[in-house]
C-alpha positions as CSV (number, residue, x, y, z in Angstrom):
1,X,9.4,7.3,-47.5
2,X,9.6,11.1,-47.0
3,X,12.9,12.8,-46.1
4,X,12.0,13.5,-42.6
5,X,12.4,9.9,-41.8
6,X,15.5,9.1,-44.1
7,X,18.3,7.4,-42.7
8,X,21.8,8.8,-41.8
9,X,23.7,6.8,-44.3
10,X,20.7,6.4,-46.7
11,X,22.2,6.4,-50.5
12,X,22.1,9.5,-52.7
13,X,23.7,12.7,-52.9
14,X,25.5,13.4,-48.9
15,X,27.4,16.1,-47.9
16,X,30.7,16.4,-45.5
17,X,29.4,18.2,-42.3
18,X,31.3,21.2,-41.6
19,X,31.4,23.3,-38.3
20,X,28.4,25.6,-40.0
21,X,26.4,22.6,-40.4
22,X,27.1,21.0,-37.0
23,X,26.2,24.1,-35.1
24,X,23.0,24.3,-37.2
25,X,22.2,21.2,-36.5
26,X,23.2,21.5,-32.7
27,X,20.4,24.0,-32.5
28,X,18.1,22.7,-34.8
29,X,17.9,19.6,-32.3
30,X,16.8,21.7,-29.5
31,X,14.3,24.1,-31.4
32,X,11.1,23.8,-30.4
33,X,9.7,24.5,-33.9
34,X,10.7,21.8,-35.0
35,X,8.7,18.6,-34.5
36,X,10.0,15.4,-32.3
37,X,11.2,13.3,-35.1
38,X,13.0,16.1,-37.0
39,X,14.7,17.0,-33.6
40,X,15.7,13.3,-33.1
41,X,17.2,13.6,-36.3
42,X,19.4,16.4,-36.3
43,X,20.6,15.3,-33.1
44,X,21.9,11.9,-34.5
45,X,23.2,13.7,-37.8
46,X,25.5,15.7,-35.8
47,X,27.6,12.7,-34.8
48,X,27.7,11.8,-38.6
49,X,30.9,11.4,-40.9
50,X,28.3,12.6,-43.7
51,X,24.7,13.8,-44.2
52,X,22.1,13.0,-46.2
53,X,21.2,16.4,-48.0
54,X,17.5,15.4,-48.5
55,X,17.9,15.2,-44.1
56,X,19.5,18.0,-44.2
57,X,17.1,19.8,-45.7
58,X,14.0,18.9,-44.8
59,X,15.3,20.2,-40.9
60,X,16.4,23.6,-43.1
61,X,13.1,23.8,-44.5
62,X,11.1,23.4,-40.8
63,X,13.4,25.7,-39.2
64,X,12.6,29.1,-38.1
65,X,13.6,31.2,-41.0
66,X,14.4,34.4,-38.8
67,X,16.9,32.4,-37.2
68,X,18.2,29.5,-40.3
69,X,21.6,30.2,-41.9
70,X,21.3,31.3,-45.7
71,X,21.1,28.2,-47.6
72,X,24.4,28.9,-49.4
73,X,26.0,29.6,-46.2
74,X,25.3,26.8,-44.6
75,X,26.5,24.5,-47.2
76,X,29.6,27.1,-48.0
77,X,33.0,25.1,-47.6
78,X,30.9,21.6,-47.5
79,X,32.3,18.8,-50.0
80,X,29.1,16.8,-51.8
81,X,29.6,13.2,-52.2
82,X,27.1,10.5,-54.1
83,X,27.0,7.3,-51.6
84,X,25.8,4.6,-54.6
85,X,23.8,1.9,-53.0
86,X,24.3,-1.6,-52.5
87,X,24.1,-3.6,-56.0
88,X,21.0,-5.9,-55.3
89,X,22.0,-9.8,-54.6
90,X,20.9,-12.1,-57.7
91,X,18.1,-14.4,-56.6
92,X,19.2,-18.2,-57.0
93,X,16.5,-18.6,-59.8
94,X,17.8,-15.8,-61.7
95,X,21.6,-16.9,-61.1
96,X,20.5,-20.5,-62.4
97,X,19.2,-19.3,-65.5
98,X,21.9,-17.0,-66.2
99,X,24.3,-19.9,-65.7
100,X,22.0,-21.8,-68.2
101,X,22.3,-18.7,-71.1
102,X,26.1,-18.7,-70.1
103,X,26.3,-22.9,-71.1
104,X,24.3,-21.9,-74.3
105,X,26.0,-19.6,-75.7
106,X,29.3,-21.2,-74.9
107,X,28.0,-24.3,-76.9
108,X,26.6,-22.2,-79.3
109,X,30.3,-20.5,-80.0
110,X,32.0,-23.7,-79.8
111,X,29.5,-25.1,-82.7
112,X,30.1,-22.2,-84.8
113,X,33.5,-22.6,-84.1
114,X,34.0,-26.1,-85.2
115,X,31.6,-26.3,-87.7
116,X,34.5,-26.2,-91.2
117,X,35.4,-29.2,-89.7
118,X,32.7,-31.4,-87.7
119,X,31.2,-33.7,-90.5
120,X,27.4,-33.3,-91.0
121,X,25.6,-35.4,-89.1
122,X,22.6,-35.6,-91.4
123,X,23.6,-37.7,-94.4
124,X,21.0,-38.5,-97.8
125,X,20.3,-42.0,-97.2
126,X,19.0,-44.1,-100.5
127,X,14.9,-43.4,-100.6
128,X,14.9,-41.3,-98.3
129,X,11.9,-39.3,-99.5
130,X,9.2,-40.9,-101.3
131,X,10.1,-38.6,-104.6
132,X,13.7,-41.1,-104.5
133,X,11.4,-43.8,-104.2
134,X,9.0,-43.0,-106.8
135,X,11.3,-42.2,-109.2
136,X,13.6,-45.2,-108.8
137,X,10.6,-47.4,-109.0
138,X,9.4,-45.6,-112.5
139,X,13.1,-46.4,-113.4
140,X,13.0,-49.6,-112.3
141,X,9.7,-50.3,-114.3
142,X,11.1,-48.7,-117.8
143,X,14.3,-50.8,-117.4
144,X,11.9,-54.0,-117.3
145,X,9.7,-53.2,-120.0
146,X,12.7,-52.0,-122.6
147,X,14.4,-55.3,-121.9
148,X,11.1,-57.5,-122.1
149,X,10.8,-55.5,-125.7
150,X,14.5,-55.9,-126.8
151,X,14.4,-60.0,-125.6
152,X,10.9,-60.0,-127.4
153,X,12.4,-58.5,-130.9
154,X,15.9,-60.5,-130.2
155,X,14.0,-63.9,-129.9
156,X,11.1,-63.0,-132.6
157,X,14.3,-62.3,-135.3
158,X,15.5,-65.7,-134.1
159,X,12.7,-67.7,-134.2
160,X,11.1,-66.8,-136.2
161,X,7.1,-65.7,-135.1
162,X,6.6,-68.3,-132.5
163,X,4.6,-66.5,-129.6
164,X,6.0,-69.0,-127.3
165,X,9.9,-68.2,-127.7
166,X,9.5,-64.6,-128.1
167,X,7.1,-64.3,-125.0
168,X,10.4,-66.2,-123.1
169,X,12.5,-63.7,-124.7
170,X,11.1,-60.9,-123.2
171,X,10.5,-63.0,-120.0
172,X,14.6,-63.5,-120.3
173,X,14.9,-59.5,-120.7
174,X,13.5,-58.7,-117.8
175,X,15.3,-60.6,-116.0
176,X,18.4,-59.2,-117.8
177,X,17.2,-55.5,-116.6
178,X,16.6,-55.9,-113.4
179,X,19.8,-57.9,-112.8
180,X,21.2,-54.5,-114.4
181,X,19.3,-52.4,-112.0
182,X,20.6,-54.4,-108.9
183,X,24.4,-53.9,-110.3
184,X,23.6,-50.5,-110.4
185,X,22.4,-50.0,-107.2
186,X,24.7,-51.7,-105.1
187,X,27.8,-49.5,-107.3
188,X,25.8,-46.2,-106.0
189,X,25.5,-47.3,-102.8
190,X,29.3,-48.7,-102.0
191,X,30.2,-45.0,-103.4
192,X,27.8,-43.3,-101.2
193,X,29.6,-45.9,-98.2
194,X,33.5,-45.1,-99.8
195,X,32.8,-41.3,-99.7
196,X,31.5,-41.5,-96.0
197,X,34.8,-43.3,-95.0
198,X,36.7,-41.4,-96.8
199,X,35.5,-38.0,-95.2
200,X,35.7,-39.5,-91.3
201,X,39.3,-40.7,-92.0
202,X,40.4,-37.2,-93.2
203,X,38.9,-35.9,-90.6
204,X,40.5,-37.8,-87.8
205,X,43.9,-37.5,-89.6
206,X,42.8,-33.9,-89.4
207,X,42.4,-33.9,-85.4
């Protein structure tokens, strides 16, 4: 949009109109120089509380310089203002996803916020990986065999060298390690269970 077709309140840099300008604008309105839009427009800036300067001068710069003010005289004794335009309304998409990054952030502060004492959610659980589970079945395997050799020896020294009782022997330790094992495994697991309580009670008491 040029400035000879700006509007009389159009945002920017405005002037207050003084008597100067009025009468400069009075006869700019009627000067034939001039053409029929520029005209039209100085006659509806007279009436105005303030002026757009770009208006202003673009009828200053068409006007007959023999008979024009001085630039600085015209404007002598005239206040400037800046008229700031209209903040642009927030389209309902863009307010929607603002209120979304607003929720976020929120929940993202309150997490911070509470995580010293929220309890971790994500807990070890027994062979959970398959490296737990390997190893507890190598350990598993190495407690059999030691007690199938230990029976073996006890009931060879016993027996004497029959094949039969020391084969039972270390049938009999076997047995013996993996009732071991199972002992073993339920004590880690009813800690692991204990601790668990233990941290959700303190933390309610907490609350």
């Amino acid at each position: 949009m040029s400035n000879e077709t700006l509007p009389p309140n159009s945002p920017g840099l405005a002037v207050l109109p003084t008597e100067s300008i009025r009468s400069f604008l009075l006869s700019a309105s009627k000067e034939p120089r001039l053409s029929h839009q520029l005209r039209d427009l100085a006659s509806n800036l007279i009436s105005q509380n303030h002026i757009h300067y770009g208006s202003l001068r673009s009828i200053w710069i068409a006007s007959d310089p023999s008979t024009r003010p001085q630039l600085i005289s015209l404007f002598s004794g005239s206040e400037f203002i800046f008229t700031s335009p209209k903040p642009r309304e927030k389209s309902e998409e863009l307010k929607a996803r603002l209120r979304k990054l607003q929720e976020l952030a929120e929940k993202n502060a309150y997490l911070e916020l509470v995580k010293d004492i929220t309890p971790r959610k994500v807990e070890n659980e027994p062979f959970s990986s398959y490296k737990d589970q390997l190893g507890f079945g190598l350990h598993v395997a190495l407690t059999m065999f030691t007690g199938y050799l230990v029976g073996y020896a006890a009931f060879r020294a016993l027996f004497g060298h029959s094949p039969a009782m020391s084969a039972a022997g270390g049938i009999l330790g076997i047995v013996c390690g993996m009732l071991v094992e199972t002992l073993l495994f339920i004590i880690r697991t009813s800690n692991r269970d204990l601790k668990s309580s233990t941290a959700t009670s303190t933390l309610k008491k907490n609350q």
